[in-house]
C-alpha positions in Angstrom: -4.7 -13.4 -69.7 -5.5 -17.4 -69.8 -7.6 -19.3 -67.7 -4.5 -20.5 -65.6 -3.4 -17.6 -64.9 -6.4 -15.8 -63.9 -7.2 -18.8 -62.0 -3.9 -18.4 -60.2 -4.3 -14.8 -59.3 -7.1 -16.0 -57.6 -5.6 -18.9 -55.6 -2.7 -16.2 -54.6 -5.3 -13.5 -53.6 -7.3 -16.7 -51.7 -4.2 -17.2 -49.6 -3.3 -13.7 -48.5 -6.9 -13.0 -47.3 -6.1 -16.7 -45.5 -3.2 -15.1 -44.2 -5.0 -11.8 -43.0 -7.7 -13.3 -41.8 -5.3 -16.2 -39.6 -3.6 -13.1 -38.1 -6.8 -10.9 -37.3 -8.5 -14.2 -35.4 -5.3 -15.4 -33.5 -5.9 -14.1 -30.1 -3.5 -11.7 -28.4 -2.0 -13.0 -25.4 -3.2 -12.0 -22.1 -1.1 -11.6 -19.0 -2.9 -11.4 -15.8 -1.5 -9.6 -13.5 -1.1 -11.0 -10.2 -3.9 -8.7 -7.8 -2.2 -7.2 -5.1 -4.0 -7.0 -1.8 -3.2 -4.3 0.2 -1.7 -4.9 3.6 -4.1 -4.8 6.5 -3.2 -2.9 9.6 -3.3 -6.2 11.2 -0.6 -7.6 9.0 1.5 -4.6 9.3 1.3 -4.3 13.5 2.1 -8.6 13.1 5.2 -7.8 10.7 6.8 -5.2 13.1 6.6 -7.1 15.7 6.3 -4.0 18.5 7.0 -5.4 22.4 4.4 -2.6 24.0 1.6 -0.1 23.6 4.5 3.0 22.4 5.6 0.4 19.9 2.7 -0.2 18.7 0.9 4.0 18.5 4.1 4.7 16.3 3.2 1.3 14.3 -0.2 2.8 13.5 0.5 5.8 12.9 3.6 4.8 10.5 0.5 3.0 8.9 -1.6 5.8 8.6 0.4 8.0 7.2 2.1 5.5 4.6 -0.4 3.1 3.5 -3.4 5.0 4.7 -1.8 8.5 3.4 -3.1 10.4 6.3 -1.1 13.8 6.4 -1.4 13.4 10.3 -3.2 11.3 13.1 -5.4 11.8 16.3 -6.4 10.0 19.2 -9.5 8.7 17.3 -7.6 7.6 14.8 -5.3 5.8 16.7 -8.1 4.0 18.6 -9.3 3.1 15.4 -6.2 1.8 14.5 -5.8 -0.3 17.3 -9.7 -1.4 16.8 -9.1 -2.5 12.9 -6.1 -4.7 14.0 -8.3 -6.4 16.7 -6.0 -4.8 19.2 -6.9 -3.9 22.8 -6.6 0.3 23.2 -4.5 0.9 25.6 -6.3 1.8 28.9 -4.2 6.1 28.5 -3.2 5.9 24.5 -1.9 9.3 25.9 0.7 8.1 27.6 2.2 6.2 24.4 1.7 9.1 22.6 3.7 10.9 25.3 6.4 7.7 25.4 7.3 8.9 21.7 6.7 12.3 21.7 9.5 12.1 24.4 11.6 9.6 22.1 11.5 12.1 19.0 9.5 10.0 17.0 6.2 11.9 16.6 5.6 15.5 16.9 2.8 17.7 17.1 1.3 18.9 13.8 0.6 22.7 13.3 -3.0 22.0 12.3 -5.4 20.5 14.5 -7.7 17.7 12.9 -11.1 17.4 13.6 -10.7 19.9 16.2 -8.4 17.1 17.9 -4.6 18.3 18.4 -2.3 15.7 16.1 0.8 14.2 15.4 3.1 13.5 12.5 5.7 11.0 12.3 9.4 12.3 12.4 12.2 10.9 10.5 13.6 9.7 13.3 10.4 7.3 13.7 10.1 6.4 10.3 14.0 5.2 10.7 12.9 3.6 13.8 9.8 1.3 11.9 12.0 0.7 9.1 14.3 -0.5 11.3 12.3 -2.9 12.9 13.2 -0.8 16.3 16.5 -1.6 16.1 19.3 1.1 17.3 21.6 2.6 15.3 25.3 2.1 16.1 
């Protein structure tokens, strides 16, 4: 083997570790995600838009249950609800809670929580939040 061509070899070998080397430094591309923040209560009462207190009990505790994945809700919770949206509690929450009850779109759950008795959304009230309260026809 002459010079040249050992000298060759070597300038061929030179360039594929270039080549290696060029592919190992080149940064991969990095896509940022975009952070999702999760919807406040506050946001979600504001985007439903309810027009009184039984509105706004079945707005919480659609809340609850689908952002919050609460199996069921309470008074307290409800209270808290209304607190964490920088709502005032309505003076009897019972009575909304009755206002629905009486509309089909809560019922009671078969398991008391913290010793409190408690509700569960029905279909019928998810329909209606989805909805935006609107009536079927």
């Amino acid at each position: 083997m002459s010079v040249e061509e050992t000298l060759e070899g070597i300038k061929k070998q030179l360039e594929d570790h270039e080549k290696r080397i060029s592919k190992l430094e080149a940064q991969p591309e990095i896509k940022e995600e975009p952070v999702k923040k999760k919807l406040s209560i506050k946001e979600f009462i504001l985007s439903k838009k309810p027009k009184n207190e039984v509105q706004k009990v079945l707005v919480i505790g659609y809340y609850l249950e689908k952002y919050e994945g609460a199996s069921s809700f309470n008074i307290k919770d409800l209270e808290d609800g209304f607190r964490s949206a920088k709502e005032p509690v309505p003076k009897n929450i019972n009575l909304a809670v009755i206002g629905n009850i009486s509309k089909g779109h809560i019922m009671e759950d078969k398991e008391r929580k913290d010793k409190i008795k408690a509700w569960v959304l029905t279909n019928l009230g998810e329909q209606c939040i989805e909805s935006g309260f609107e009536k079927k026809k």
